[in-house]
NUTI-120435 format. One line per field, with one value per residue (C-alpha): residue in one letter; x, y, z; residue number from 1. Coordinates in pm, whole numbers, plus 50000, padded with zeros to 5 digits. Each point is the difference from the previous one (the first is absolute). Layout:
res = a | ...
u = X | ...
v = Y | ...
w = Z | ...
n = NUM | ...
***
This chain:
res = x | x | x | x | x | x | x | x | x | x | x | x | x | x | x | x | x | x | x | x | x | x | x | x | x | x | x | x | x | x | x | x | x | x | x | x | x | x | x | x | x | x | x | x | x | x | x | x | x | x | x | x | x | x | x | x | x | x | x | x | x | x | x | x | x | x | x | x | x | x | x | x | x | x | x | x | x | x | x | x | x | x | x | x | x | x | x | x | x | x | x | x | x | x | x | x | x | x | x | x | x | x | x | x | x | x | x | x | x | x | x | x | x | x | x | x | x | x | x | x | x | x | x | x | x | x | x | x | x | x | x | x | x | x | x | x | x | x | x | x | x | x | x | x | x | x | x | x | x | x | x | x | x | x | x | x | x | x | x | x | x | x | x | x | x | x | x | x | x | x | x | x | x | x | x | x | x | x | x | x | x | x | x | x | x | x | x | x | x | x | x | x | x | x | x | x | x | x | x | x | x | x | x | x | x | x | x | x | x | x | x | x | x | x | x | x | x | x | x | x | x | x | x | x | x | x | x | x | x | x | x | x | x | x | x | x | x | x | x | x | x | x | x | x | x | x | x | x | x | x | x | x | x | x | x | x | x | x | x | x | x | x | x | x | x | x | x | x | x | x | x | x | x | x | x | x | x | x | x | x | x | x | x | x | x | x | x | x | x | x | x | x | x | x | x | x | x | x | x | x | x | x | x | x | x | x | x | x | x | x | x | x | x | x | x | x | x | x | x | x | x | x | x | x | x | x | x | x | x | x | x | x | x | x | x | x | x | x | x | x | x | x | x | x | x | x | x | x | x | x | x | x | x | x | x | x | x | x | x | x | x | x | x | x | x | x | x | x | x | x | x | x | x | x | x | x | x | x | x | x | x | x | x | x | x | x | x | x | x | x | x | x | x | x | x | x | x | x | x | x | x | x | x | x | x | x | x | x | x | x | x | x | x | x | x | x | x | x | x | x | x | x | x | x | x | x | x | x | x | x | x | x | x | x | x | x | x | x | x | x | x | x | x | x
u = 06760 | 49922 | 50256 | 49772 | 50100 | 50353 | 50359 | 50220 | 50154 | 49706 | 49875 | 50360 | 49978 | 49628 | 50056 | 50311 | 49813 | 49710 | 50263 | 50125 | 49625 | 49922 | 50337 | 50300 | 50315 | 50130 | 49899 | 50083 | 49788 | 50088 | 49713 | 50060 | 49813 | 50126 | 49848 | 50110 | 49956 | 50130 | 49977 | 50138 | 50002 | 50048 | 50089 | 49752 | 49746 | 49902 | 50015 | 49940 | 49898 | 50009 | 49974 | 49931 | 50026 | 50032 | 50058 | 50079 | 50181 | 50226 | 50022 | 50275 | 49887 | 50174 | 49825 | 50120 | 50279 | 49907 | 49992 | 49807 | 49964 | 49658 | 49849 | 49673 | 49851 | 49661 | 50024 | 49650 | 49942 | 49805 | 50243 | 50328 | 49930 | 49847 | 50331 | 50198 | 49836 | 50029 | 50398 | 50080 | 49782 | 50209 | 50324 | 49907 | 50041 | 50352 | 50284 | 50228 | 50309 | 50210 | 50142 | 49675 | 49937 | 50040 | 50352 | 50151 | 49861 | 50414 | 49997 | 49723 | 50248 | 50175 | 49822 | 50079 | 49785 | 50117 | 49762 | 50044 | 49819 | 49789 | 49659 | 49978 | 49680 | 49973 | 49856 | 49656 | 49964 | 50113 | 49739 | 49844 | 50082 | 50357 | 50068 | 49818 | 50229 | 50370 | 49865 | 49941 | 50358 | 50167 | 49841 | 50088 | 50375 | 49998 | 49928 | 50196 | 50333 | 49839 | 50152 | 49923 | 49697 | 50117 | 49771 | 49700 | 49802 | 50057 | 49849 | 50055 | 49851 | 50020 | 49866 | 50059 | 49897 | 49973 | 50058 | 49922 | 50037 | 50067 | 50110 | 49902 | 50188 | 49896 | 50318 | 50054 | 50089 | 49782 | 50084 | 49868 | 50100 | 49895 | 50107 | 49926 | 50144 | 49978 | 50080 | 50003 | 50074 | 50059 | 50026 | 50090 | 49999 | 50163 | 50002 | 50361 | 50110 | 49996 | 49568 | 50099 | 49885 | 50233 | 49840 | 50158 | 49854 | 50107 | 49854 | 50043 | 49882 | 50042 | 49856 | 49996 | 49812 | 50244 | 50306 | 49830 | 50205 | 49764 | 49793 | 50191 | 50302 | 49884 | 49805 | 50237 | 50251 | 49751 | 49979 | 50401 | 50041 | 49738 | 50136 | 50334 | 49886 | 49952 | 50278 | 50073 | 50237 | 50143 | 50372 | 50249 | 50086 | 50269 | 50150 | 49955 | 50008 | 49644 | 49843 | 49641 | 49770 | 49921 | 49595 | 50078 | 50263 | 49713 | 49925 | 50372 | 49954 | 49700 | 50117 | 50259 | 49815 | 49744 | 50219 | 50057 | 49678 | 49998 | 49762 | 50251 | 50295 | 49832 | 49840 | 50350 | 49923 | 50212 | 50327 | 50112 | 49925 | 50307 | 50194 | 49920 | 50314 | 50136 | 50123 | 49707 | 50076 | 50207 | 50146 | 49768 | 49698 | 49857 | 49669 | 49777 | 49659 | 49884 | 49614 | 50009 | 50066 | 49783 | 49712 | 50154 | 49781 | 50073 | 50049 | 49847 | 50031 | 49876 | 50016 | 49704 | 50014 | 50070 | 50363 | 50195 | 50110 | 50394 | 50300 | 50115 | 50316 | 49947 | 50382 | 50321 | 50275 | 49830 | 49982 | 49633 | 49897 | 49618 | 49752 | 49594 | 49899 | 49639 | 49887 | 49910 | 50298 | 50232 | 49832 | 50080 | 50408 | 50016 | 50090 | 49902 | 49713 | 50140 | 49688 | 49807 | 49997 | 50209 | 49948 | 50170 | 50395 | 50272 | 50249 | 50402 | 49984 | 50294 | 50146 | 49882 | 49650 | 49891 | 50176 | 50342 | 49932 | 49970 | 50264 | 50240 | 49861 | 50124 | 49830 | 49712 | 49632 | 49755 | 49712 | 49635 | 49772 | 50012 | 49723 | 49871 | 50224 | 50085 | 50271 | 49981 | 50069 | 50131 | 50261 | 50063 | 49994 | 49788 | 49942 | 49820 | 49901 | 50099 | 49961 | 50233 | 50303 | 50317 | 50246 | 50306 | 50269 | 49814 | 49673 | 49682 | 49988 | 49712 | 49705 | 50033 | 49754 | 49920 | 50301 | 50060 | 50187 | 50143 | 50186 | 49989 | 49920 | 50331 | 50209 | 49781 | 50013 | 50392 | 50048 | 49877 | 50249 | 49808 | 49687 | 49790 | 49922 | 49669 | 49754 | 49671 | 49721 | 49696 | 50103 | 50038 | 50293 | 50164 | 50244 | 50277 | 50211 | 50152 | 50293 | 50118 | 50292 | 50032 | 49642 | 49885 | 49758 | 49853 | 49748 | 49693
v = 37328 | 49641 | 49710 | 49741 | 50028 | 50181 | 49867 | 50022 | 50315 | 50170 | 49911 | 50091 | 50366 | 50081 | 49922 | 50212 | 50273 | 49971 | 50036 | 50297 | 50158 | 49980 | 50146 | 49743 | 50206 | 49653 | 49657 | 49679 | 49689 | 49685 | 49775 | 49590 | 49689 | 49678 | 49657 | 49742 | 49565 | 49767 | 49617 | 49817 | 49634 | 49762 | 49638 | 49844 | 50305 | 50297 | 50226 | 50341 | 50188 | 50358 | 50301 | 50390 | 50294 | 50362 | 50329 | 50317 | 50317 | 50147 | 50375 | 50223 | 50363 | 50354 | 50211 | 50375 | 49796 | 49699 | 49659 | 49682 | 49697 | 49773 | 49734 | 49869 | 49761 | 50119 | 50180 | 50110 | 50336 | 50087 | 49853 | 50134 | 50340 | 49999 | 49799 | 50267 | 50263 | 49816 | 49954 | 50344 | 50102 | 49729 | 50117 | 50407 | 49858 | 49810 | 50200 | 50179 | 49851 | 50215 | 49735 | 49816 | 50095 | 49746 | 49957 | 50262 | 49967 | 49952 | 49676 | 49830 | 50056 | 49779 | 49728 | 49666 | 49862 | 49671 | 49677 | 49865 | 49663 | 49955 | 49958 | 49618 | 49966 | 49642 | 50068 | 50159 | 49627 | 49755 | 49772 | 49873 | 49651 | 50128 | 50146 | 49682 | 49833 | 50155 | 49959 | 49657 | 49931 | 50180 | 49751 | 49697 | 50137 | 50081 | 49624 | 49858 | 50108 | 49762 | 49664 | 49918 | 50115 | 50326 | 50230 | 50118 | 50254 | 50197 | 50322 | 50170 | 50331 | 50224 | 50345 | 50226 | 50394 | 50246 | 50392 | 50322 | 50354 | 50349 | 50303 | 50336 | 50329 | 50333 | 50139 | 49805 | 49606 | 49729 | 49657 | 49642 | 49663 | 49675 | 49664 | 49611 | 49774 | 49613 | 49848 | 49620 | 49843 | 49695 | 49931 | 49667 | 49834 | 49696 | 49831 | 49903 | 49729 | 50169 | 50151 | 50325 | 50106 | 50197 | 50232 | 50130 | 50173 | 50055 | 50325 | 50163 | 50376 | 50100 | 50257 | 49748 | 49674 | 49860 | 50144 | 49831 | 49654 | 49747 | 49757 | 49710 | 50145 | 50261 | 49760 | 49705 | 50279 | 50112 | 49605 | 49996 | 50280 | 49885 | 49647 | 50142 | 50139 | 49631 | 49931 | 50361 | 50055 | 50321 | 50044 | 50162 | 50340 | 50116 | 50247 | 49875 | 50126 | 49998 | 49983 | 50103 | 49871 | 50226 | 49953 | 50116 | 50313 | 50146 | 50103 | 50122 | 50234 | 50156 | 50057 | 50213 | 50198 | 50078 | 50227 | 50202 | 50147 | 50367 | 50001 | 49790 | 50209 | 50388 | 49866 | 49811 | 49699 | 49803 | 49827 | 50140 | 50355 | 50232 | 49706 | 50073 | 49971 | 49777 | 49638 | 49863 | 49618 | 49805 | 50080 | 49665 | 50239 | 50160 | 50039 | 50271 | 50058 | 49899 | 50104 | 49897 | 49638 | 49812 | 49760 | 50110 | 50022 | 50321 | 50188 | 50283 | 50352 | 50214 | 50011 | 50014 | 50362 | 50042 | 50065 | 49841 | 49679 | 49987 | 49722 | 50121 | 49883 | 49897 | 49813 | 50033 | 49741 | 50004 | 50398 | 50160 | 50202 | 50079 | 50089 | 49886 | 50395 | 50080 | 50390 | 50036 | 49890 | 50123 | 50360 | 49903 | 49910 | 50274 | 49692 | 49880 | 49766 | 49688 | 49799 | 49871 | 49610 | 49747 | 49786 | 49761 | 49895 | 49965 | 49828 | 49945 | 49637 | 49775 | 49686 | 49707 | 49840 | 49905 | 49648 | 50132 | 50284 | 49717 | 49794 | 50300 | 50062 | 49629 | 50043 | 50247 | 50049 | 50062 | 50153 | 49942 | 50215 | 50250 | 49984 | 50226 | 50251 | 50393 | 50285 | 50263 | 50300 | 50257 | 49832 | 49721 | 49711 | 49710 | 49624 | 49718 | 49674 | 49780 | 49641 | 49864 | 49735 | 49919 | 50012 | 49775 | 49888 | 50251 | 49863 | 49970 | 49761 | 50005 | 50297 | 50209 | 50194 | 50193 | 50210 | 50359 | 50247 | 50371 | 50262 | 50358 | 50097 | 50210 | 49722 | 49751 | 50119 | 50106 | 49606 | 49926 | 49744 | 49876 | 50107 | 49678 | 50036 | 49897 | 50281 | 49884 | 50084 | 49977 | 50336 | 50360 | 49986 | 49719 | 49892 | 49748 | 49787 | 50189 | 49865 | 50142 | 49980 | 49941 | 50009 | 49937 | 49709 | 49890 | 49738 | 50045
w = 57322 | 49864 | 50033 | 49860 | 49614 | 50046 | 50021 | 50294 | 49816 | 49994 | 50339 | 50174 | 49799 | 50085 | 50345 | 50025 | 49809 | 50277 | 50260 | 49908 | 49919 | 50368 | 50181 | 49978 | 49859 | 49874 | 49948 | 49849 | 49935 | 49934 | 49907 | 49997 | 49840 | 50076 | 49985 | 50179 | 49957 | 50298 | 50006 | 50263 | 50095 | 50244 | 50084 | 49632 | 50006 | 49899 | 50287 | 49864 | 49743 | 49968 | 49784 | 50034 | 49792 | 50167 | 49930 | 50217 | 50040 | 50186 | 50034 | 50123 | 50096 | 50091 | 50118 | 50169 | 50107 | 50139 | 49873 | 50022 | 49794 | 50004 | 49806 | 49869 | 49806 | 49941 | 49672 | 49940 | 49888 | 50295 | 50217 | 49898 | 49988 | 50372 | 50079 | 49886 | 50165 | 50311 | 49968 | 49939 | 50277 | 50217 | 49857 | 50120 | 50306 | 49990 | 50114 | 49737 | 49859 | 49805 | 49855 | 49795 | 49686 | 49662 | 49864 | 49770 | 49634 | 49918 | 50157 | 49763 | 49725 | 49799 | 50024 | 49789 | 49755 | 50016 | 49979 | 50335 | 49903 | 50355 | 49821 | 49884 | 49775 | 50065 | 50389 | 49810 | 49854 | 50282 | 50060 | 50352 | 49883 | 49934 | 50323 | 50209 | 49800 | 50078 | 50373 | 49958 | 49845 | 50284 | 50217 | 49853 | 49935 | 50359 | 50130 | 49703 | 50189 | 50298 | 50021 | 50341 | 50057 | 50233 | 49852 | 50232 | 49752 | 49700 | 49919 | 49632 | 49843 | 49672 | 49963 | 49714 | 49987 | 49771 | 50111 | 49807 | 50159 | 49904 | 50193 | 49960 | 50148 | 49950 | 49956 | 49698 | 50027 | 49851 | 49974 | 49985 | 50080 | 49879 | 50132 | 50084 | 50264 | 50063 | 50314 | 50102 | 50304 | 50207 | 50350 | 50162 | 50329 | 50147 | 50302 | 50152 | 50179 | 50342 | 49938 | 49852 | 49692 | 49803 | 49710 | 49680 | 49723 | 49656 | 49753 | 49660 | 49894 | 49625 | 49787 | 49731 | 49994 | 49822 | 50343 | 50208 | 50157 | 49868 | 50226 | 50005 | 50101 | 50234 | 50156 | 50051 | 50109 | 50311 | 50086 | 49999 | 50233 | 50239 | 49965 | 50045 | 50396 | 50124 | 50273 | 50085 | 50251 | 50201 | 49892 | 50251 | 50081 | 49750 | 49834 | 49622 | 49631 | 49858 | 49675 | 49936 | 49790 | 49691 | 50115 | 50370 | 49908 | 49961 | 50386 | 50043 | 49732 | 50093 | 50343 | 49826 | 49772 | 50238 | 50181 | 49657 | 50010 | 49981 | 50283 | 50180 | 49933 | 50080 | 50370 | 50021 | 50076 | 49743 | 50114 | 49623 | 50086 | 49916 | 49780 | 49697 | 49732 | 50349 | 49969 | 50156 | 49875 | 49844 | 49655 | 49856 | 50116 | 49669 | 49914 | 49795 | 49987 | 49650 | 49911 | 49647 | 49992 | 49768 | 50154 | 50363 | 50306 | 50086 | 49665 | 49932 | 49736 | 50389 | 50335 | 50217 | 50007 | 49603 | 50034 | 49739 | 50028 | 49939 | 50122 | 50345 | 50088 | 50332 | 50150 | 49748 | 50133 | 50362 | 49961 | 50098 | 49697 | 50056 | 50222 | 49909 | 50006 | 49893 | 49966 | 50320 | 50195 | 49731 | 50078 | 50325 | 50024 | 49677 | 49791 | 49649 | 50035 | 49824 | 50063 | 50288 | 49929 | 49905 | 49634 | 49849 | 50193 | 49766 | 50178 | 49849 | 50000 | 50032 | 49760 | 50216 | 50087 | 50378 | 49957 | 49905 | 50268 | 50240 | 49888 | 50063 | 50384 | 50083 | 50373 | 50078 | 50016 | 49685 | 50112 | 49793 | 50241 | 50261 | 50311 | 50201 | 50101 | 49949 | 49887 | 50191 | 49726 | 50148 | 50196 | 49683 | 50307 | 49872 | 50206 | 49697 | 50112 | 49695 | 49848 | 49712 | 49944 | 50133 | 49753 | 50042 | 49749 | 49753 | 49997 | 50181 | 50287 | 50291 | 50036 | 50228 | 50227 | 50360 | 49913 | 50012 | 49864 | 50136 | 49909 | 49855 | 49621 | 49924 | 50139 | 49804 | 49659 | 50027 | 50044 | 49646 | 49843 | 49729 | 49728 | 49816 | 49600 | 50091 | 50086 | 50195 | 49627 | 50258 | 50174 | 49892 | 50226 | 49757 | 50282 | 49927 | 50217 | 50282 | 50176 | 50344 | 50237 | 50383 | 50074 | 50373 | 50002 | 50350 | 50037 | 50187
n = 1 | 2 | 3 | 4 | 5 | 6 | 7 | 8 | 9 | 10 | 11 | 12 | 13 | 14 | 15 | 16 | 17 | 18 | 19 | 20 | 21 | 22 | 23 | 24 | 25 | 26 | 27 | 28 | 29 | 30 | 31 | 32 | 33 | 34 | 35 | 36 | 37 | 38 | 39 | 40 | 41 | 42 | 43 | 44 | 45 | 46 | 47 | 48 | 49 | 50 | 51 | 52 | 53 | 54 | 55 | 56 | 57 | 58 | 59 | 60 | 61 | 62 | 63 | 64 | 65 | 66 | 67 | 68 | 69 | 70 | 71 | 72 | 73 | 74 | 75 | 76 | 77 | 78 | 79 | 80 | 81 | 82 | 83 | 84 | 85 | 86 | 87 | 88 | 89 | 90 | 91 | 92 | 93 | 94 | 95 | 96 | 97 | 98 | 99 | 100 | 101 | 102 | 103 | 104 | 105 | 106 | 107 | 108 | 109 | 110 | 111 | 112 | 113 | 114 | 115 | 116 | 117 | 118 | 119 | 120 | 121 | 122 | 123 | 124 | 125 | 126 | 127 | 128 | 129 | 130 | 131 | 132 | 133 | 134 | 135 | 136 | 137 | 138 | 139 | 140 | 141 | 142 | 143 | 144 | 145 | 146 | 147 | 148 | 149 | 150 | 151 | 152 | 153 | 154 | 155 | 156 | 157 | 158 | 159 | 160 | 161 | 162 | 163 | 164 | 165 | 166 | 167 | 168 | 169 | 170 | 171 | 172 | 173 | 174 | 175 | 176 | 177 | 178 | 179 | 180 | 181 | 182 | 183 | 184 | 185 | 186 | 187 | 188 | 189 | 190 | 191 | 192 | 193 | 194 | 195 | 196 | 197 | 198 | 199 | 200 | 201 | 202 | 203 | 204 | 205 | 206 | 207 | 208 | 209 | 210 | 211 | 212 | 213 | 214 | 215 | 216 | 217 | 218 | 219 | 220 | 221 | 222 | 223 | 224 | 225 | 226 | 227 | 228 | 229 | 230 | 231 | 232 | 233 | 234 | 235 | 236 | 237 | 238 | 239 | 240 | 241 | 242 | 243 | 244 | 245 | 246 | 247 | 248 | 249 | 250 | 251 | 252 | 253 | 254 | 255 | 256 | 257 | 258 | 259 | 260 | 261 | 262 | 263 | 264 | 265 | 266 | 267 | 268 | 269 | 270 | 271 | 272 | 273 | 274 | 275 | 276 | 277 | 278 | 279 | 280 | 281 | 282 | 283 | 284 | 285 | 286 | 287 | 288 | 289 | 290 | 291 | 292 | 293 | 294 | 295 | 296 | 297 | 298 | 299 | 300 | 301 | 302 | 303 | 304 | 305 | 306 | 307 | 308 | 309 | 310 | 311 | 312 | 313 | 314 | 315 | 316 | 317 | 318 | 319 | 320 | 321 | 322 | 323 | 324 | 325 | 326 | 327 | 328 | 329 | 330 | 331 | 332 | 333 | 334 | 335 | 336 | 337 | 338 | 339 | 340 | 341 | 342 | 343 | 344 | 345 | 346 | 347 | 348 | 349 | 350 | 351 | 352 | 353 | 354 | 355 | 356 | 357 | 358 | 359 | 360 | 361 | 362 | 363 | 364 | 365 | 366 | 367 | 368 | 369 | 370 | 371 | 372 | 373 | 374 | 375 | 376 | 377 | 378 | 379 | 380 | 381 | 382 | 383 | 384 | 385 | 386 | 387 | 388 | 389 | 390 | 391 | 392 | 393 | 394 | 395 | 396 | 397 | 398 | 399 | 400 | 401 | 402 | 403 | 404 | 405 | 406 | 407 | 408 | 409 | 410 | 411 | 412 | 413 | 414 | 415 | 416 | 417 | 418 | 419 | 420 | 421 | 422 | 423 | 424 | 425 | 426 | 427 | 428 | 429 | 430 | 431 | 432 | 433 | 434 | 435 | 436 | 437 | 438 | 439 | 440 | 441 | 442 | 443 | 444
***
């Protein structure tokens, strides 16, 4: 089987076809190429350069009943085929699992043909004096924002990627995916009046050139924030209302979702085991799943297993309405898989932006970053260090740091008072705003 003058397609169906020819009862390949540009920079230079274009495949096999998944990037003729013969030999030797085989043929059905717009053709002809350049800019942004000479060192990058793949199953599915992604970043650090040296970064993702926050912005934005650390103090223990930044919801919604894994839910170890159609938040709580947003991070027409990509309803007015269920699990609980991954969040946003949002809490806490820390998911506890604002009279007033915060997840999320208009564009997770009630902040 050659590789050398075939497309993906053609290398992801010949190797399936090879992998049924010597004993597998199913298979699916997926085979990847993806190439890769980095430049960073630091403090006047040029500090890296980098760029790299691979290829490989991943292979899922069945075989009498048992199941493994390997990988390879060696794609020769020669190669593969003694690659394969070595995996099923491996996977004779696995245990059985009843429950492994590729997902029904039904659930590859239906799927969209909508343009997703995640391929930007513009990456293909970015130059190297182009990207050198946007990493430059975010430097001199950066120290722009520094009037008193507080800022220690300044590092920057951009990247951009393109990604093809295609998926084979022999029961049936094909599909491909095509995207691009550009990323630029900028950290900063300072040096306080006291010796420490507060850091704060700043970054932009896009599919689109043209989404991403451009460098004189982003960058003086990173030089703000880590600007913004110098004279830190620890506030007082208190029981406060909180607000948290639409770049930091991020880490309080993951540590929710990650408990509604179907993996999660059959070994039960999920604090939301048992709940669903249950008031599991407050009524502001409503988000769905949304695969098919245009130029989003995480859009896609498939799942990694083929299944169709659909909106999932996921919380309805602080109700639990899904479970992330791939095949195997959903064989498992005797459940419809719904899929096994999150996408894109689609969040019901509220009226007002973070300003108004604060102007309404009069007294509290906005939070811009969690540290450190964990949520512990099958009991829903969770303990965050944090750093962010006190906010009196409405509006921001002296950073804050050293602080921590406790509590449990369903007592969290049922103390949701207020949703921003202003989802976070440099996340799949597209958080806004979040405003809390009586939360327990300690210093440390």
């Amino acid at each position: 089987m050659s590789t050398t003058n075939t497309n993906l397609a053609d290398a992801a169906r010949q190797t399936v076809a090879l992998a049924r020819e010597k004993g597998a009862n199913e298979a699916s390949a997926t085979v990847v190429r993806a190439r890769e540009v980095e430049v960073q920079w630091r403090d006047g230079r040029l500090e890296k350069v980098s760029e790299a274009t691979t290829r490989g495949l991943s292979l899922q096999l069945y075989v009498d009943g048992r199941y493994s998944a390997v990988s390879t990037s060696d794609l020769r003729p020669e190669a593969l085929e003694r690659f394969i013969s070595d995996s099923i030999a491996m996977t004779r030797a696995l245990a059985r699992d009843e429950y492994r085989r590729l997902p029904e043929p039904e659930l590859y059905q239906g799927r969209s043909q909508i343009d997703l717009s995640i391929e930007d053709p513009r990456q293909a002809k970015l130059t190297a004096d182009e990207r050198q350049r946007f990493a430059r800019e975010l430097e001199e942004a950066a120290r722009s924002a520094d009037t008193k000479g507080a800022i220690l060192s300044v590092t920057t990058g951009f990247g951009d990627s393109h990604r093809e793949m295609y998926r084979v199953s022999s029961n049936g599915f094909e599909g491909e995916a095509r995207g691009t992604q550009f990323f630029a970043s900028a950290d900063v650090s300072a040096k306080d009046s006291d010796g420490r040296r507060p850091e704060e970064s700043d970054y932009s993702i896009a599919r689109f050139f043209e989404d991403l926050t451009d460098a004189a912005t982003l960058g003086r934005r990173a030089g703000e924030r880590a600007l913004g650390r110098l004279g830190s103090t620890k506030g007082a223990s208190a029981v406060l209302p909180m607000a948290v930044d639409n770049r930091a919801a991020g880490r309080l919604v993951s540590m929710l979702l990650g408990p509604m894994s179907g993996a999660s839910i059959q070994q039960k170890r999920s604090f939301l085991d048992g709940k669903l159609g249950q008031q599991v938040g407050s009524e502001l709580l409503s988000l769905t799943d949304e695969p098919h947003v245009k130029r989003g991070l995480g859009s896609r027409l498939f799942d990694g297993e083929g299944i169709t990509a659909r909106p999932l309803p996921l919380f309805d007015g602080g109700t639990l309405r899904s479970y992330f269920i791939d095949s195997y699990y959903g064989r498992k609980l005797k459940a419809r898989p719904t899929t096994g991954s999150a996408s894109n969040l689609a969040w019901k946003l509220g009226a007002k932006g973070q300003l108004e949002l604060l102007a309404d809490l009069k007294e509290g806490i906005l939070v811009t970053g969690f540290l450190g820390g964990n949520s512990n998911g099958v009991t829903g506890d969770f303990s965050l260090g944090v750093q962010g604002f006190r906010v009196r009279g409405g509006k921001l007033a002296e950073p804050i740091g050293e602080m921590n915060i406790a509590g449990n997840q369903l007592d969290l999320w049922k103390r949701l008072v207020a949703v921003g208009n202003d989802p976070y564009q440099n996340s799949a997770m597209r958080t806004p705003t979040l405003v809390f009630e009586g939360v327990q902040f300690a210093g440390m």
